[in-house]
PAMI-740655 format. One line per field, with one value per residue (C-alpha): x, y, z; residue in three letters; residue number from 1. Coordinates in steps of 0.001 Angstrom, whole numbers. Layout:
<timis>
east = c(X, ...)
north = c(Y, ...)
up = c(Z, ...)
r = c(ALA, ...)
k = c(NUM, ...)
</timis>
This chain:
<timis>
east = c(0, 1542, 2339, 1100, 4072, 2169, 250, 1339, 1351, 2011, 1946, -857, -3334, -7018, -9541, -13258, -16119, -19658, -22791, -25392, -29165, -28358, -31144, -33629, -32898, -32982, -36418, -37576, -36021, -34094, -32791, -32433, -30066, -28192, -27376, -26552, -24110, -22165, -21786, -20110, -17811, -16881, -16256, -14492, -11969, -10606, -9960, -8380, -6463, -5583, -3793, -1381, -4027, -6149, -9429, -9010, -12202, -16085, -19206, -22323, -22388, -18746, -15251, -11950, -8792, -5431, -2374, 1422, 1341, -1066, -1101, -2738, -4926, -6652, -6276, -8208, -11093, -11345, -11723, -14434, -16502, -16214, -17102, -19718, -21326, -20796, -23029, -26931, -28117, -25301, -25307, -23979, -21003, -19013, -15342, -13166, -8968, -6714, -3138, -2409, -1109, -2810, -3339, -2931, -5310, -5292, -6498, -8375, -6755, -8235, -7474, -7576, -6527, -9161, -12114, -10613, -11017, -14496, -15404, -14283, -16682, -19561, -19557, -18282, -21065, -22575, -20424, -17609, -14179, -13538, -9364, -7401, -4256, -2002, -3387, -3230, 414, 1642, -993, -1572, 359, 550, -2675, -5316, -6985, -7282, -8055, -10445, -9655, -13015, -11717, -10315, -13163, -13496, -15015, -17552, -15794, -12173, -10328, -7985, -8730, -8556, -8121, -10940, -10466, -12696, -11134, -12471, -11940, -13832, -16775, -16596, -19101, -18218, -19807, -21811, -20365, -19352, -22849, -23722, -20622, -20271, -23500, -22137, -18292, -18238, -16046, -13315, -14777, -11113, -12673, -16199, -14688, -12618, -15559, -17763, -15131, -14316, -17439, -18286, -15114, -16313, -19801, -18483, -15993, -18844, -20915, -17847, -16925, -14791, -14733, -12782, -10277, -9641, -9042, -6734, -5118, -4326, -3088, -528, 400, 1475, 5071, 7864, 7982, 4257, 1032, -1813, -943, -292, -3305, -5576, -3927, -4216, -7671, -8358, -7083, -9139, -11939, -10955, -10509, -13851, -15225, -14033, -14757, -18511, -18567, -17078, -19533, -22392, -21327, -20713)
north = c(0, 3135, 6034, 9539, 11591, 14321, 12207, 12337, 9262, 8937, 6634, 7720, 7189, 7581, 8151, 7911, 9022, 8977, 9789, 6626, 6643, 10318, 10559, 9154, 11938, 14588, 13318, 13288, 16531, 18830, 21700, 19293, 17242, 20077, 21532, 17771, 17487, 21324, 19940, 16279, 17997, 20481, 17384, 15300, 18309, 19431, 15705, 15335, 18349, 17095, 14427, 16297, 15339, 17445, 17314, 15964, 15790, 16244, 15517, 15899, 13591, 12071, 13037, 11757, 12739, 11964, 11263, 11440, 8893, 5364, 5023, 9226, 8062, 5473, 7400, 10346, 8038, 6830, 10261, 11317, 7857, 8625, 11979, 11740, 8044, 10375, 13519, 13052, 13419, 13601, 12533, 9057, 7963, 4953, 5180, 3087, 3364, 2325, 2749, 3030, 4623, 6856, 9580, 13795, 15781, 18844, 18825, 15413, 11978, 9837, 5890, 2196, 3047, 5862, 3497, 956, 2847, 4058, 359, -282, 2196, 1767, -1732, -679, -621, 2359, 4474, 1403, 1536, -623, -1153, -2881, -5570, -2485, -204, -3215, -4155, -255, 622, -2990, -1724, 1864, 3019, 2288, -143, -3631, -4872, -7383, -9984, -10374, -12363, -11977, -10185, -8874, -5202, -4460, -3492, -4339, -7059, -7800, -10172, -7717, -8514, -6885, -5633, -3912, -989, -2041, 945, 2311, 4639, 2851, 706, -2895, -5344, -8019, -10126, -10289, -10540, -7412, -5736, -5827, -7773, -5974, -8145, -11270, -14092, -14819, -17648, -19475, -20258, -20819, -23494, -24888, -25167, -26774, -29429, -30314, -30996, -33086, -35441, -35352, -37115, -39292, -40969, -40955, -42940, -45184, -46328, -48505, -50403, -47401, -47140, -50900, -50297, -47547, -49447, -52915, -50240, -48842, -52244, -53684, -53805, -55995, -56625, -55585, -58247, -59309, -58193, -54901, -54263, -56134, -53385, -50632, -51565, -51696, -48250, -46687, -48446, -46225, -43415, -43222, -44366, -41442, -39204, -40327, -39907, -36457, -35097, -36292, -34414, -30925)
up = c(0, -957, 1647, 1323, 2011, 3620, 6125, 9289, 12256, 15628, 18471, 20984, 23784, 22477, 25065, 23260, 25356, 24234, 26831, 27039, 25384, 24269, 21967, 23844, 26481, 23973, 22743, 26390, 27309, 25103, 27460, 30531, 27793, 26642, 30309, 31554, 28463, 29055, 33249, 32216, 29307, 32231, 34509, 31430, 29818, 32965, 34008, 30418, 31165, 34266, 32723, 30829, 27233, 25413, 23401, 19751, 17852, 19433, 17914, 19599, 22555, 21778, 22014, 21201, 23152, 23478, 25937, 25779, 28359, 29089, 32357, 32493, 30198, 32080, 34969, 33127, 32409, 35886, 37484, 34651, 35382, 39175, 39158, 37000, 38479, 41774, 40865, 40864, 37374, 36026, 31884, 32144, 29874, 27820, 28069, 25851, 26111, 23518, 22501, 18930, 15751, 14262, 11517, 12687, 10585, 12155, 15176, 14716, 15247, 12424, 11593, 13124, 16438, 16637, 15016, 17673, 20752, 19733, 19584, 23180, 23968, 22255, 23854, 27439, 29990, 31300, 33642, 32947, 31058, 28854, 27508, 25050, 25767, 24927, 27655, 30011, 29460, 30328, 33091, 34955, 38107, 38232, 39119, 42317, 39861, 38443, 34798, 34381, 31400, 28985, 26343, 22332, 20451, 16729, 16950, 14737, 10869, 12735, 10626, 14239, 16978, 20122, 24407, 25748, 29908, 31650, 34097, 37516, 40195, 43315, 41502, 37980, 37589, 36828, 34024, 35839, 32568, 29094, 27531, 29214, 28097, 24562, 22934, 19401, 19707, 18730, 19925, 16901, 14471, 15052, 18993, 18005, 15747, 18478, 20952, 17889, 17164, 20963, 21453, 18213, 19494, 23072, 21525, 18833, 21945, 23859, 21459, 20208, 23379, 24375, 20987, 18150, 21716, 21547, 17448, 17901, 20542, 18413, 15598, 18283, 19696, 16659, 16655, 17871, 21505, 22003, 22089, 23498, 27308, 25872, 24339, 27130, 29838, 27542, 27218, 30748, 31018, 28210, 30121, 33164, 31723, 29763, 32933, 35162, 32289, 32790, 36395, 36528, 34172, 35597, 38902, 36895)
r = c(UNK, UNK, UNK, UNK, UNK, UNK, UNK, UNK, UNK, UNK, UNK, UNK, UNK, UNK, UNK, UNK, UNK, UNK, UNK, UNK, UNK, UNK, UNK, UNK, UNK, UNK, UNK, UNK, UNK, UNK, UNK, UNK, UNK, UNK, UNK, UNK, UNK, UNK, UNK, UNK, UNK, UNK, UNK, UNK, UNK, UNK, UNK, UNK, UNK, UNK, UNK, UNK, UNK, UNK, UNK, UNK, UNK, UNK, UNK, UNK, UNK, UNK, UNK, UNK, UNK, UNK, UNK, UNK, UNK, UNK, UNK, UNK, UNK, UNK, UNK, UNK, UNK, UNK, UNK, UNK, UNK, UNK, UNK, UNK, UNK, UNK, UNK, UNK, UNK, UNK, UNK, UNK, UNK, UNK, UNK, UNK, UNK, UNK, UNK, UNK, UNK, UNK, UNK, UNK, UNK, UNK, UNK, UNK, UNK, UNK, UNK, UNK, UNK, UNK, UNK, UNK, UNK, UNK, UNK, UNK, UNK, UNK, UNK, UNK, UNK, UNK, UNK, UNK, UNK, UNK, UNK, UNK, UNK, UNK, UNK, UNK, UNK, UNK, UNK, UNK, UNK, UNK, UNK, UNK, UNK, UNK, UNK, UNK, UNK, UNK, UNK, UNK, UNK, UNK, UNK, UNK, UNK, UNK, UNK, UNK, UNK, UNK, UNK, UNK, UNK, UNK, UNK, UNK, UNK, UNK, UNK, UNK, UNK, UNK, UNK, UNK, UNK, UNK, UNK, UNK, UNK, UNK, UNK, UNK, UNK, UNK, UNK, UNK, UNK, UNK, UNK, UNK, UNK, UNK, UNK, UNK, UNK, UNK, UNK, UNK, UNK, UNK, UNK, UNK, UNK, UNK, UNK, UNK, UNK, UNK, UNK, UNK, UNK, UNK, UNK, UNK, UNK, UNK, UNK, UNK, UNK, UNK, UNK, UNK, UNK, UNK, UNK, UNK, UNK, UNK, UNK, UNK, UNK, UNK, UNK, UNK, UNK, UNK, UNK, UNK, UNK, UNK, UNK, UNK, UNK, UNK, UNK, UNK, UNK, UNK, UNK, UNK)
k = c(1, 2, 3, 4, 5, 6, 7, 8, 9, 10, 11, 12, 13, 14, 15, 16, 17, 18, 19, 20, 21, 22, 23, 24, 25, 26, 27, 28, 29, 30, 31, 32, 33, 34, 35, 36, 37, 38, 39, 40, 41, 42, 43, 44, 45, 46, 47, 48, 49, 50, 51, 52, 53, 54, 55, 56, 57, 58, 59, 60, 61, 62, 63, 64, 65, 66, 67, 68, 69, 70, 71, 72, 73, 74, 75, 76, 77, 78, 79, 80, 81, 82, 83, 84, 85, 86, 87, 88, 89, 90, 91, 92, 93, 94, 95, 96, 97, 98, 99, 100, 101, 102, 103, 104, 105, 106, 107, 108, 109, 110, 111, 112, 113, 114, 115, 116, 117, 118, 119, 120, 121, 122, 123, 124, 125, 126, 127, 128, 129, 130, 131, 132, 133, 134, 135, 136, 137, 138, 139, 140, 141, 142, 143, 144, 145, 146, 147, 148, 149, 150, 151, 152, 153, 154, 155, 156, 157, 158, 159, 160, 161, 162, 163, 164, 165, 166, 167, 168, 169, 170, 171, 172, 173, 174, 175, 176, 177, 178, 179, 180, 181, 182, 183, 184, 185, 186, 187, 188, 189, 190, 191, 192, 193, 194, 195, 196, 197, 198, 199, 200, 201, 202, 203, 204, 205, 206, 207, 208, 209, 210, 211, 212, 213, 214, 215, 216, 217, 218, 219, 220, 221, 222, 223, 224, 225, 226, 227, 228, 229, 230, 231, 232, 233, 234, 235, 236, 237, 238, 239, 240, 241, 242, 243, 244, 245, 246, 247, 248, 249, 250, 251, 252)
</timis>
């Protein structure tokens, strides 16, 4: 792919913030919407501020900014989610974090790493943080919080398996589980197709029993030195082990 040689990239924290069932407030309530909106962008840019990072691109409800540094970043998001989860009526908000190139135009940050940390938080919960593996492997450690592993997702239009982790904090509220947290990720085909095929050879040894074991075992016992005793204790032990198999999970 060819290079532009007037685009610029660089390496950066994206912060994308976006305020929860938005229209459906404004179509309830215009002015209360509009004055709820001006208190939590008070509450988010001076945390972003804060945090040594400024304000990249707004549009309506959302906002993209950026950070010289992961670890203010996350910390940044944490002190908008408890401040705002904190104040009575306060316009609630998604958070996503993610560290990654991207494209300067301007003032705006454009590109993957942008589209990628607006994913994280359209499918964050509301008032919760939701991070990517980079974000985990600079801030796990350095701040008064922990990182909750969700498992490798595709976002929505992303071609690249992602590590989702939820920021879990006192005042940031916490997905109950992963349903809840992003029902627009799916789980990468490659596991669904690993789950499907464990469990198609869990049932076919179920239903061939001890009989394709004893097969495979005279095929294995075959050779010079090996016999019947071989294969009668090797069938014992398949015997055993399909057995205990069984019992364990019948008790699950």
């Amino acid at each position: 792919m060819s290079q532009l040689p007037d685009i610029k990239r660089k390496l950066t924290t994206i912060l994308s913030a976006d305020a929860a069932n938005y229209s459906g407030r404004m179509a309830r309530n215009e002015v209360d919407t509009v004055q709820a909106l001006r208190r939590a962008r008070r509450v988010i840019d001076a945390a972003v501020i804060a945090r040594g990072g400024r304000i990249a691109n707004t549009a309506g409800d959302g906002l993209i900014a950026e950070f010289p540094s992961v670890v203010e970043g996350v910390a940044a998001a944490v002190t908008i989610q408890q401040t705002l989860n904190d104040t009575a009526d306060a316009l609630p908000f998604r958070i996503g974090v993610h560290l990654g190139d991207v494209i300067v135009e301007g003032n705006d940050l454009l590109g993957d790493g942008v589209n990628l940390a607006a994913r994280l938080q359209e499918n964050a919960n509301v008032g919760g943080i939701l991070v990517s593996r980079q974000v985990v492997d600079y801030a796990r450690g350095r701040l008064a919080a922990e990182f909750r592993p969700l498992g490798p997702a595709t976002p929505k239009n992303l071609i690249e398996e992602v590590e989702l982790f939820a920021v879990l904090a006192e005042g940031v509220k916490a997905p109950d589980d992963l349903a809840s947290v992003a029902p627009r990720i799916d789980r990468p085909q490659s596991a669904r197709l690993n789950d499907d095929a464990r469990i198609k050879f869990r049932k076919s040894c179920q239903r061939a029993g001890l009989a394709t074991a004893v097969l495979v075992i005279i095929d294995l016992t075959n050779g010079p030195g090996l016999g019947w005793p071989a294969l009668v204790v090797a069938a014992i032990a398949v015997s055993l082990v399909f057995k205990w198999r069984n019992l364990r999970d019948s008790q699950r």
